[in-house]
C-alpha positions in Angstrom: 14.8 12.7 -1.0 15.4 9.4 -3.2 17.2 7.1 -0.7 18.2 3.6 -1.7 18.8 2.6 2.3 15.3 4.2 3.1 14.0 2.0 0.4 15.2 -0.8 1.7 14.7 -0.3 5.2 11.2 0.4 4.6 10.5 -2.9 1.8 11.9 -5.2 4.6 9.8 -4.0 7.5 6.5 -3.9 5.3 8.0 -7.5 3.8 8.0 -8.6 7.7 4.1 -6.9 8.4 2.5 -8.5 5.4 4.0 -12.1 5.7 3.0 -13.0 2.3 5.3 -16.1 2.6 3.4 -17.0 5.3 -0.3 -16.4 4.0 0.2 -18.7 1.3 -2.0 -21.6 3.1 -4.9 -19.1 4.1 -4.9 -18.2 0.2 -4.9 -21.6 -1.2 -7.8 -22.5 1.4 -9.8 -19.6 0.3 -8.8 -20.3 -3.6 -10.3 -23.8 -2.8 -13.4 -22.5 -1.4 -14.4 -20.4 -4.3 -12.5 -21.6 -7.0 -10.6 -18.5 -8.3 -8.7 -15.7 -6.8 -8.2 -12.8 -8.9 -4.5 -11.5 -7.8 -4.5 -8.4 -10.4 -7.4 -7.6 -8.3 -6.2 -8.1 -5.0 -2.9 -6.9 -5.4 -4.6 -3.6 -6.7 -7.1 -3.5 -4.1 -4.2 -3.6 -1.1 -2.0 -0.8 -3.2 -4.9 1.7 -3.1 -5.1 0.9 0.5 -1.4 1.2 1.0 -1.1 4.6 -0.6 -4.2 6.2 0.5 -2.8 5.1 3.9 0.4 7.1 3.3 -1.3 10.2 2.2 -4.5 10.3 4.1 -4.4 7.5 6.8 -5.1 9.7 10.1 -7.5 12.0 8.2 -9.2 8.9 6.7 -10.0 7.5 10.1 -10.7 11.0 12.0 -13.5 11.2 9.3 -15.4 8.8 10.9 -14.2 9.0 14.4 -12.3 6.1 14.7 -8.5 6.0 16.1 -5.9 3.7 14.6 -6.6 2.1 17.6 -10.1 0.9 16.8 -8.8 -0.1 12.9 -6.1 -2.3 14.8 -8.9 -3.9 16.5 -11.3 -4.5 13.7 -8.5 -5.8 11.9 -7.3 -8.4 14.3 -10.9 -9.7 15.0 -10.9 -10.8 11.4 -8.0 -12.2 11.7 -8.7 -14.3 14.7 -11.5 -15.3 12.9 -9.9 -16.2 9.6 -7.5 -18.2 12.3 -9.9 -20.0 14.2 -11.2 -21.3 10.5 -8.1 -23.0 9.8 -7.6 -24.9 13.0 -11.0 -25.7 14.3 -11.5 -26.8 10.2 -15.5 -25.1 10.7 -16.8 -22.1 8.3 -17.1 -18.6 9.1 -16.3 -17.0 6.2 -19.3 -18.4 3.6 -18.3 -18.6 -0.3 -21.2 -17.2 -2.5 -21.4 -17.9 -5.4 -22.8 -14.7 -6.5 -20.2 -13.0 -5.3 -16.8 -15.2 -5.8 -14.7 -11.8 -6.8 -15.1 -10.1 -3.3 -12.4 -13.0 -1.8 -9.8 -11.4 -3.6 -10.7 -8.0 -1.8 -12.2 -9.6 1.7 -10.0 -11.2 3.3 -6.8 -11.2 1.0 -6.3 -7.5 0.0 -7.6 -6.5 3.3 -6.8 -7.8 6.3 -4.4 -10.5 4.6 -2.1 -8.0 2.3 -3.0 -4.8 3.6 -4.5 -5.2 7.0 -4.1 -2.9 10.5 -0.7 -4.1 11.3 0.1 -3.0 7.6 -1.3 -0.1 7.4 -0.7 1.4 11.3 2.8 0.4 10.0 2.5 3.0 7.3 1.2 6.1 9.8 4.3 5.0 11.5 6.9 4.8 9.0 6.0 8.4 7.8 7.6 9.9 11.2 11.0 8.4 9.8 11.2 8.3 6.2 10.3 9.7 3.4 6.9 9.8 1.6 8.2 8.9 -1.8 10.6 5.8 -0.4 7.5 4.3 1.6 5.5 4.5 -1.8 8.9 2.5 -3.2 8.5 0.2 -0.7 5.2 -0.4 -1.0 5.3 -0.6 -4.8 8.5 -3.4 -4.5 6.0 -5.5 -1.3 3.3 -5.4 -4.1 5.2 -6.6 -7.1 6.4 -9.9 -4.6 3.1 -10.1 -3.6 1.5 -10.5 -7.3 4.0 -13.4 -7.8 3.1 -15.5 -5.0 -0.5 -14.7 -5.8 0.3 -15.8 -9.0 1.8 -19.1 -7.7 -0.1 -20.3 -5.3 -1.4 -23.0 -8.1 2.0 -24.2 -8.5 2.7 -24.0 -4.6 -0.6 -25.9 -3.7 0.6 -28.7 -6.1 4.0 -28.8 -5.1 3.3 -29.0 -1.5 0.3 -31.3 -1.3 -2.4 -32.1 0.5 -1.3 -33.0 4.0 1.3 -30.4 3.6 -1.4 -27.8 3.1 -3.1 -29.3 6.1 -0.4 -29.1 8.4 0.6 -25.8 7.1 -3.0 -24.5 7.5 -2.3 -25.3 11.2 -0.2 -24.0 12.1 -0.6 -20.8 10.1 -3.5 -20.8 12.1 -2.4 -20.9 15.4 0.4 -18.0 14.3 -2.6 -15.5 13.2 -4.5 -16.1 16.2 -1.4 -15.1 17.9 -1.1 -12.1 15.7 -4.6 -11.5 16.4 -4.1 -11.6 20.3 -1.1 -9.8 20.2 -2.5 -6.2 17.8 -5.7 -6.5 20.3 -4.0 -6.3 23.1 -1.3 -3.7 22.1 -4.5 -1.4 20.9 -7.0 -2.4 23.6 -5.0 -2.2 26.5 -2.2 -0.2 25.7 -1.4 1.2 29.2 -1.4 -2.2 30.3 1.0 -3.8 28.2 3.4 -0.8 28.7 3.6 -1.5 32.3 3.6 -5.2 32.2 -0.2 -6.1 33.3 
């Protein structure tokens, strides 16, 4: 049951889904808009997702009628919309004050960390591998995410200001890509099968 290759297999495609490398700008943006992100939080936040996902993911969503489909589509909509922040430079996303925690659940743990891609990656993962190596994997994504979380201080200085910009960018344009690409996998799936 305890498979080192499964473990690794599974660590480097959830590593590929949750591009935590490549989140870094959107999280130093968002730690500039409200001040503070709480990573024990958000890390936490994303894990609960993760593994109720692995145990309970279809049943979760047949609950309230809604196919993985319709997650995939809610998730890339915010997204897009976190996207279309960072190039167009305009505010969708307000910071209150009152409530300067929920950034570290909305967007980072979820869609950021442990959005539809990640978590439709999960359902999928469980026709090939073992319950107790995805939760591995997961657990190992989560550590590396905690330390970037952790660093994105450090990262912010050492990069800069017009790094950040540029970075922001062009991170940008990639998630509205990203965005584009889960809706129309899971809005028009017959279509993009057959090349329409």
């Amino acid at each position: 049951m305890f498979d080192l290759k499964e473990i690794l297999s599974v660590s480097l495609i959830l590593f590929s889904v949750i591009d935590i490398l490549g989140s870094i700008p959107i999280i130093v943006n968002l730690r500039q808009k409200v001040g503070h992100i709480q990573s024990e939080k958000a890390t936490l936040a994303a894990g609960v997702l993760m593994i109720l996902f692995l145990f309970a993911g279809k049943s979760i969503l047949s609950l309230f009628g809604i196919g993985v489909e319709d997650f995939a589509i809610a998730g890339a909509l915010i997204i897009f919309a976190i996207g279309a922040e960072m190039i167009l430079g305009i505010e969708l996303f307000k910071s209150d004050p009152d409530a300067k925690d929920s950034a570290s659940i909305v967007p980072i743990a979820f869609p950021l960390i442990a959005g539809a891609g990640t978590l439709t990656t999960i359902l999928t993962l469980k026709a090939e591998f073992a319950q107790i190596n995805i939760a591995i994997g997961i657990l190992l994504n989560l550590i590396l995410v905690y330390i970037v979380l952790k660093s994105t201080g450090w990262l912010e200085r050492k990069i800069g200001k017009t790094g950040l910009d540029v970075l922001r960018r062009i991170f940008g344009i990639i998630l509205l890509s990203i965005a584009v690409k889960i809706f129309k996998t899971n809005a028009f799936p017959i279509g993009v099968e057959s090349g329409i």
